[in-house]
N, C-alpha and C positions, 0 to 999 in steps of 0.2 A: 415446509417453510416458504417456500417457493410456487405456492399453488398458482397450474395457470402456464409457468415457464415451460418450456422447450432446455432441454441438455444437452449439446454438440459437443463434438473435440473437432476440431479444426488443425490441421497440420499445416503450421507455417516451414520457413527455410532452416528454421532452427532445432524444434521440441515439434509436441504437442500442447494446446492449451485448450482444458477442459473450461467450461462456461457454459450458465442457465444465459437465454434471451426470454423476452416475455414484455406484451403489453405495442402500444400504435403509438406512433408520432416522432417527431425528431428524436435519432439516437441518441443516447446515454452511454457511455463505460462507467463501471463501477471496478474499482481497482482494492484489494482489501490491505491489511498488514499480518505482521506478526505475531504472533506464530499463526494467522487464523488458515480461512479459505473465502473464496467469496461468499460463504455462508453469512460472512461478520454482517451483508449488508441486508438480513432478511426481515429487519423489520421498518425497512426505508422502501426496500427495493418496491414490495408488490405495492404501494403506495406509487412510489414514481413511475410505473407503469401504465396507472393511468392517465400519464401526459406524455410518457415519452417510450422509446424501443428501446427498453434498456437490456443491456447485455453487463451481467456480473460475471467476472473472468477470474480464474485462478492466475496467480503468478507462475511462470518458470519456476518448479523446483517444489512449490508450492498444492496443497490441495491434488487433485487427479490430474494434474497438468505432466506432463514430460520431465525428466529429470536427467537430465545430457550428461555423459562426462567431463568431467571441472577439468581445467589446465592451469598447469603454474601458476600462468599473471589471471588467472581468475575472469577473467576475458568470458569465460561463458556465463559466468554469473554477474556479468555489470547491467549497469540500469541501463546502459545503452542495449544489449541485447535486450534485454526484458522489453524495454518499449519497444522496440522491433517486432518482436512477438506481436505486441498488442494494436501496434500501427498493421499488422499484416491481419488480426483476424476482423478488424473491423472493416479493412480492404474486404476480405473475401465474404465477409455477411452482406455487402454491396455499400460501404458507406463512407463516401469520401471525407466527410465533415461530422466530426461529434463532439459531444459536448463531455467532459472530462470532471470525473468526483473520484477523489481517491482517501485514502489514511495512511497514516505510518509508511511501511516501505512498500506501497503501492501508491504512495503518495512522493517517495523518491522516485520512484518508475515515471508517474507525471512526468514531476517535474523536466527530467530527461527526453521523453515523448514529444514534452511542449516547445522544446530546443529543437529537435530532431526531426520534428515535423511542425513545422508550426503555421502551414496554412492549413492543416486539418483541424484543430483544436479552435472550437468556436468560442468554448469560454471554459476556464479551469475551475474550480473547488478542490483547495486540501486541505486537510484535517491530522491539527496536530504535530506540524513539522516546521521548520526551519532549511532552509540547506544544508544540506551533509557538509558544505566546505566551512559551514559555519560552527555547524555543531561540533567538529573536531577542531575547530580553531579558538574555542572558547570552552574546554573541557575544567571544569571546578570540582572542586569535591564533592557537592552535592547533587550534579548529575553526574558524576562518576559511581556514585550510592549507587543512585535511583535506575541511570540506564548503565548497569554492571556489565548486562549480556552484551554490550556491543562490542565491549571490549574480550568475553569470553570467546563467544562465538569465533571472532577472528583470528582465537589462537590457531597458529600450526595445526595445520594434519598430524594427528587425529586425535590429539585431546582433547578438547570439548567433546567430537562423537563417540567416545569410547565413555565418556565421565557422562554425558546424558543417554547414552544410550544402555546404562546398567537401572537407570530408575527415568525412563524415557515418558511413562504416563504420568507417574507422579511432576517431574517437570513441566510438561505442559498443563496441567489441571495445576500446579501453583500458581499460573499465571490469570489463574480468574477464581482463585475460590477466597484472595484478597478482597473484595467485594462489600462480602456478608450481606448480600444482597443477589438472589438464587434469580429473578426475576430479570436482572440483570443481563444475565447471560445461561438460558434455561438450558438442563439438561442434554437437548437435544441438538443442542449449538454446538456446548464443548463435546460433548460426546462426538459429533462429526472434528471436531477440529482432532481431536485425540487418535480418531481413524485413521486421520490421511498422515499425522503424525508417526503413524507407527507403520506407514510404506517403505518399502528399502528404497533405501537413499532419501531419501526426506532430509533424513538430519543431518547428513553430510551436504545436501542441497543448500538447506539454509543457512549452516557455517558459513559453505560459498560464497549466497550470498552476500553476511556481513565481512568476509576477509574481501568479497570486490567494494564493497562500501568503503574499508579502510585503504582501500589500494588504488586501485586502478578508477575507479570513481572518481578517486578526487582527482588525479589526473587528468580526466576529461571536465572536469567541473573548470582545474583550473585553467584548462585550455582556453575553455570558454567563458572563464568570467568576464565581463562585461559586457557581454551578448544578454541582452533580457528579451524574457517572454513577453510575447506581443499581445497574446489574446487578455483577454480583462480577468483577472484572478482576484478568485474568495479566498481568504484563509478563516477558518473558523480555529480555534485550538482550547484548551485546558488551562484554569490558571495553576493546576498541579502538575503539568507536563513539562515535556524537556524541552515543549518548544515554548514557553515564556519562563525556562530561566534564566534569570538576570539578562535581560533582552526583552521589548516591545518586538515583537513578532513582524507587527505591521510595518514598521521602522528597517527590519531588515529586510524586508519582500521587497520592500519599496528600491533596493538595490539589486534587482533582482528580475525585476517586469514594472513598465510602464504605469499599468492600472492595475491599482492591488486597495482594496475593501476586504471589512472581516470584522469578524469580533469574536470574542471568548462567549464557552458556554459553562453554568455550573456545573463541572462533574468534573470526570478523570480522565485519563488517557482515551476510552473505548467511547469516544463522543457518540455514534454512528446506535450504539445499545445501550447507551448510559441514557443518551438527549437524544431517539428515534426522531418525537414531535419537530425541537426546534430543528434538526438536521435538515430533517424532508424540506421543512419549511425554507430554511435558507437555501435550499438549492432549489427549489421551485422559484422563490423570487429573484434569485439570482440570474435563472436558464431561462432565459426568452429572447 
């Protein structure tokens, strides 16, 4: 899926994070989400490759990345470490300044990144998201339905891991075979995401993750609200996602970072394998 790329692990101060590079030109990160791997982006990636050095990276915790021991305050799972990771591997592939596409909760990772470093990040794209301080400040019934798991995941150690990890395949294959459309997300996609899913500690990883989302996240979110991103940010999103309900997207970024463009695509959550075409294309137009 990735014909062409290069496969490092890169040892930051933190983990390890596994990551295909591949392709000339100003660098690229590609950041994925839930539950995937940086696989999500392999029908964008070798496409943007021939304009730019992209580097698709697994998250902390995530794909064949490192998976550190979790602490209390969850502190190893917050979007502040995860960007750190990501701030340090594009250091050591030599690249002071990149240009930034994420989704989902590689698209919280961004956003955190573009706080935390923000004279590296030359221009953002994210796909599908809202602020975490947002999305929990505005919880309805209807994305309580839709995004159930955010709220699963962050139960206590270790129900969620013991309740997914008795039908651990079956769980992540629910999460794309809603579709009914195989083309979507072929065989050989979920089949990988389902691999790295059933590594020890994986799904204790990703709990992690979402209980630092519910916790310690906001925390530094609220630390820092009013501090906006300086680089010029896309959002593209779903009009069946969590990040346009009952909310204009644009409306809230706009509190958020300086310069914020974007528009909705027709499909669902997985823009990136739903709308390949338009994706590539608005981050082509976007990245110059």
């Amino acid at each position: 899926m990735f014909e062409g790329f290069e496969q490092q692990q890169i040892v930051t101060s933190g983990t390890t994070i596994n990551l295909v590079v591949g392709g000339s030109g100003p660098p690229l990160l590609l950041l994925h989400g839930y539950p995937q791997t940086h696989v999500m982006w392999h029908k964008v990636a070798p496409r943007l490759a021939q304009q730019y050095t992209v580097v698709a990276a697994d998250l902390r915790g995530y794909g064949d990345s490192g998976k550190p021991p979790s602490d209390p305050e969850h502190l190893t799972y917050s979007k502040k470490a995860m960007a750190q990771d990501q701030a340090e591997v594009m250091m050591a592939l030599g690249f002071d300044t990149f240009y930034l596409a994420a989704h989902d909760r590689g698209a919280r990772v961004a956003h955190r990144l573009t706080l935390d470093y923000p004279d590296r990040i030359r221009r953002l794209t994210l796909l599908d998201i809202v602020p975490t301080r947002e999305m929990f400040g505005n919880v309805s019934k209807a994305f309580a339905l839709s995004a159930w798991h955010w709220f699963f995941l962050a139960q206590p150690y270790d129900l969620p891991e013991r309740l997914i990890g008795g039908a651990s395949d079956y769980f992540l294959r629910s999460r794309f075979d809603r579709t009914g459309d195989p083309s979507v997300f072929p065989a050989e996609a979920v089949d990988e995401y389902a691999r790295c899913f059933e590594i020890p500690g994986a799904i204790h990883a990703i709990c992690e993750d979402y209980r630092a989302g519910a916790g310690i996240d906001l925390v530094h979110d609220e630390a820092d609200y009013g501090r906006k991103i300086t680089a010029p940010l896309q959002v593209l999103w779903s009009p069946r996602g969590g990040a346009s309900r009952g909310r204009d997207p644009l409306a809230v970024w706009h509190e958020y970072a300086t310069d914020v463009r974007g528009h909705t695509l027709p499909c669902g959550h997985y823009l990136a394998e739903e709308k390949p075409d338009e994706v590539y294309d608005a981050i082509r137009t976007f990245f110059v």
